[in-house]
N, C-alpha and C positions, 0 to 999 in steps of 0.2 A: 385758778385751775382746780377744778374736782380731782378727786381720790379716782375718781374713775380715770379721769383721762389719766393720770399718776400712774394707773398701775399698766397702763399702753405706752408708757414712755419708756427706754431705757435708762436707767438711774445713770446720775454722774459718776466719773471716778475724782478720786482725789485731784489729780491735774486738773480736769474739768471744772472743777470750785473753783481753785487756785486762779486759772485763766480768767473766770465770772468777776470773782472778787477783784484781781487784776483794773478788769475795765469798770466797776464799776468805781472804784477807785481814781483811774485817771479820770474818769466823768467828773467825779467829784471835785478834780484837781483843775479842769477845764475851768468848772463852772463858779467855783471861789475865785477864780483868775478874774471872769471875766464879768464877776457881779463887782469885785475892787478896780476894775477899771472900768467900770461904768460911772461907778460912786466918787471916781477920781476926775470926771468929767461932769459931777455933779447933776449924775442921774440917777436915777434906780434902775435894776436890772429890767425890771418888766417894760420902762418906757427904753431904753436901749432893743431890747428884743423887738417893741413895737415900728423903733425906727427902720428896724432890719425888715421886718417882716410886709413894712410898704414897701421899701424902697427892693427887698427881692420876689415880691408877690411875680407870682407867672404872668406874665403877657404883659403885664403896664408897671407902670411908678405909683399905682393908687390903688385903697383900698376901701372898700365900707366896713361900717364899724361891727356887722354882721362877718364878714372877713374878717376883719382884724384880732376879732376874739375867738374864733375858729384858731386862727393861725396862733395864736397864745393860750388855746384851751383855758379860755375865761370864761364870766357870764356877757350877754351883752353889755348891761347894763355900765360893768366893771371897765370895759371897754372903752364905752363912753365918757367914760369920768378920764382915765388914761389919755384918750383927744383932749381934752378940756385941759390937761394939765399941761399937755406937751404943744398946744396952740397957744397959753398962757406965758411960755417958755418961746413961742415965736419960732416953734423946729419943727411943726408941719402945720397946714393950712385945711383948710372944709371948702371945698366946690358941689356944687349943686349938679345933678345929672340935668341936661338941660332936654331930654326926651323924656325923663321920669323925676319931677321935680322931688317925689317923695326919696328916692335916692341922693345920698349925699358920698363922696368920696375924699377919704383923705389924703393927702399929699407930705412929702418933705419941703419944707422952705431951704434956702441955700442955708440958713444957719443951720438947721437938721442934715443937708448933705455933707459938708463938714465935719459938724460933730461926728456924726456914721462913719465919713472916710477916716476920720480919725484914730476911733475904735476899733474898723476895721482892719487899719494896716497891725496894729498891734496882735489884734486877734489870730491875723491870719499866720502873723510868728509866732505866739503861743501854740498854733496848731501844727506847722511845721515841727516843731519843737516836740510834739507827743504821737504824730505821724510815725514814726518808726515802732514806738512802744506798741502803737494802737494795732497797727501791720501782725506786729506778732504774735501779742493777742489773739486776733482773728485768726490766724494763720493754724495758730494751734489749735482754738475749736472749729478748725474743718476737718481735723486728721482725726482717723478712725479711733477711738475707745483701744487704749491696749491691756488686754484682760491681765 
Protein backbone atom coordinates (compact mmCIF):
# COMPACT_ATOMS: atom_id res chain seq x y z
CA UNK A 1 0.00 0.00 0.00
CA UNK A 2 1.41 3.69 -0.78
CA UNK A 3 1.77 6.49 1.73
CA UNK A 4 -0.83 8.01 -0.36
CA UNK A 5 -3.46 5.56 -0.09
CA UNK A 6 -2.12 5.65 4.08
CA UNK A 7 -2.79 8.93 4.39
CA UNK A 8 -6.93 8.33 2.96
CA UNK A 9 -7.18 5.46 5.37
CA UNK A 10 -8.10 6.11 9.10
CA UNK A 11 -5.23 4.85 11.28
CA UNK A 12 -5.87 2.02 13.65
CA UNK A 13 -6.41 2.29 17.23
CA UNK A 14 -4.71 0.23 19.71
CA UNK A 15 -7.56 -2.49 19.81
CA UNK A 16 -7.42 -2.60 16.19
CA UNK A 17 -3.65 -3.96 16.31
CA UNK A 18 -4.56 -6.10 19.05
CA UNK A 19 -7.63 -7.77 17.09
CA UNK A 20 -5.01 -7.92 13.55
CA UNK A 21 -2.24 -9.42 15.58
CA UNK A 22 -4.99 -11.69 17.28
CA UNK A 23 -5.95 -13.28 13.76
CA UNK A 24 -2.88 -13.37 12.42
CA UNK A 25 -1.84 -15.29 15.18
CA UNK A 26 -4.54 -17.92 15.16
CA UNK A 27 -3.65 -18.26 11.14
CA UNK A 28 -0.39 -19.04 12.22
CA UNK A 29 -1.70 -21.51 14.78
CA UNK A 30 -4.09 -23.10 12.07
CA UNK A 31 -1.41 -23.54 9.76
CA UNK A 32 1.46 -25.24 12.10
CA UNK A 33 -1.61 -27.49 12.94
CA UNK A 34 -2.18 -28.51 9.72
CA UNK A 35 1.40 -28.63 8.04
CA UNK A 36 2.09 -31.33 11.29
CA UNK A 37 -0.77 -33.19 10.29
CA UNK A 38 -0.03 -33.43 6.95
CA UNK A 39 3.62 -34.56 7.74
CA UNK A 40 2.09 -37.01 10.08
CA UNK A 41 0.39 -38.65 6.97
CA UNK A 42 3.64 -38.31 5.40
CA UNK A 43 3.00 -35.43 3.19
CA UNK A 44 4.03 -32.13 2.81
CA UNK A 45 1.77 -29.36 3.34
CA UNK A 46 1.63 -28.05 -0.34
CA UNK A 47 0.77 -31.82 -1.69
CA UNK A 48 -2.04 -31.94 1.16
CA UNK A 49 -3.40 -28.37 -0.12
CA UNK A 50 -3.03 -29.82 -3.66
CA UNK A 51 -5.25 -32.86 -2.73
CA UNK A 52 -7.81 -30.27 -1.25
CA UNK A 53 -7.74 -28.03 -4.00
CA UNK A 54 -8.74 -31.05 -6.71
CA UNK A 55 -10.90 -32.61 -4.91
CA UNK A 56 -12.79 -28.90 -3.82
CA UNK A 57 -12.17 -27.34 -7.16
CA UNK A 58 -15.76 -25.68 -8.24
CA UNK A 59 -17.83 -27.73 -10.45
CA UNK A 60 -15.84 -31.23 -10.76
CA UNK A 61 -13.27 -33.57 -8.74
CA UNK A 62 -10.48 -32.41 -11.36
CA UNK A 63 -8.08 -30.05 -12.12
CA UNK A 64 -5.18 -28.95 -14.80
CA UNK A 65 -2.22 -28.32 -13.65
CA UNK A 66 -2.66 -24.49 -14.92
CA UNK A 67 -5.63 -24.73 -12.06
CA UNK A 68 -3.83 -26.38 -9.66
CA UNK A 69 -1.16 -23.74 -9.42
CA UNK A 70 -3.60 -20.87 -9.58
CA UNK A 71 -5.42 -22.52 -6.73
CA UNK A 72 -1.77 -22.96 -4.62
CA UNK A 73 -0.28 -19.61 -6.10
CA UNK A 74 2.71 -21.47 -7.51
CA UNK A 75 4.62 -21.42 -10.78
CA UNK A 76 3.21 -23.96 -13.34
CA UNK A 77 6.01 -25.57 -13.70
CA UNK A 78 6.23 -26.21 -9.76
CA UNK A 79 2.86 -27.54 -10.09
CA UNK A 80 3.78 -30.07 -12.29
CA UNK A 81 6.51 -31.60 -10.40
CA UNK A 82 3.90 -31.62 -7.31
CA UNK A 83 1.51 -34.15 -9.85
CA UNK A 84 4.51 -36.23 -10.47
CA UNK A 85 5.09 -36.65 -6.98
CA UNK A 86 1.73 -37.25 -5.72
CA UNK A 87 1.01 -39.74 -8.91
CA UNK A 88 4.29 -41.43 -7.74
CA UNK A 89 2.67 -41.73 -4.33
CA UNK A 90 -0.52 -43.32 -6.21
CA UNK A 91 -2.97 -40.28 -4.60
CA UNK A 92 -4.12 -38.81 -7.74
CA UNK A 93 -4.08 -39.84 -11.40
CA UNK A 94 -3.56 -37.76 -15.10
CA UNK A 95 -6.55 -38.23 -17.72
CA UNK A 96 -6.49 -36.79 -21.02
CA UNK A 97 -9.37 -34.25 -22.16
CA UNK A 98 -10.57 -36.48 -24.89
CA UNK A 99 -12.01 -33.05 -27.00
CA UNK A 100 -8.56 -31.37 -26.38
CA UNK A 101 -5.98 -33.97 -26.07
CA UNK A 102 -3.50 -31.07 -25.26
CA UNK A 103 -5.60 -30.73 -21.94
CA UNK A 104 -4.81 -33.06 -19.32
CA UNK A 105 -6.69 -33.16 -15.81
CA UNK A 106 -5.90 -34.42 -12.67
CA UNK A 107 -7.81 -36.57 -10.44
CA UNK A 108 -7.82 -38.06 -6.65
CA UNK A 109 -7.17 -42.00 -6.68
CA UNK A 110 -9.27 -43.76 -3.82
CA UNK A 111 -5.77 -43.88 -1.85
CA UNK A 112 -5.76 -39.70 -2.26
CA UNK A 113 -9.63 -39.77 -1.16
CA UNK A 114 -8.71 -41.35 2.01
CA UNK A 115 -5.80 -39.72 2.75
CA UNK A 116 -7.92 -36.17 2.20
CA UNK A 117 -10.95 -37.72 4.25
CA UNK A 118 -8.66 -38.38 6.68
CA UNK A 119 -6.97 -34.88 7.06
CA UNK A 120 -10.00 -33.55 6.60
CA UNK A 121 -12.11 -34.80 9.48
CA UNK A 122 -9.16 -33.65 11.79
CA UNK A 123 -9.05 -30.41 10.15
CA UNK A 124 -12.37 -29.63 10.27
CA UNK A 125 -12.09 -30.13 14.42
CA UNK A 126 -9.13 -27.94 14.48
CA UNK A 127 -11.47 -25.46 12.99
CA UNK A 128 -14.25 -25.78 15.04
CA UNK A 129 -11.88 -25.46 17.83
CA UNK A 130 -10.75 -21.68 16.75
CA UNK A 131 -14.36 -20.80 15.12
CA UNK A 132 -15.37 -19.13 18.19
CA UNK A 133 -11.91 -17.14 18.72
CA UNK A 134 -11.98 -16.33 14.99
CA UNK A 135 -16.01 -15.06 15.43
CA UNK A 136 -14.70 -12.46 17.76
CA UNK A 137 -11.93 -11.32 16.24
CA UNK A 138 -14.03 -10.44 13.30
CA UNK A 139 -16.67 -9.34 15.33
CA UNK A 140 -14.57 -6.70 16.78
CA UNK A 141 -13.07 -5.28 13.64
CA UNK A 142 -16.68 -4.50 12.43
CA UNK A 143 -17.47 -2.16 15.44
CA UNK A 144 -16.86 1.49 14.97
CA UNK A 145 -13.15 2.91 16.11
CA UNK A 146 -13.74 4.31 19.73
CA UNK A 147 -11.85 7.64 19.89
Amino acid sequence: MSDKNIKNKELLNKKEYELLSAFRYSVRQFLKFSESAAEAEGLTPNQHQALLAIKGFPGRNSVTNGELAEQLQIKHHSAVGLVNRLEAQKLVFREQNSSDRREVYVSLTKRGEKMLEKLTAVHREEIKNLAPQLINIFEGLKQPPQT
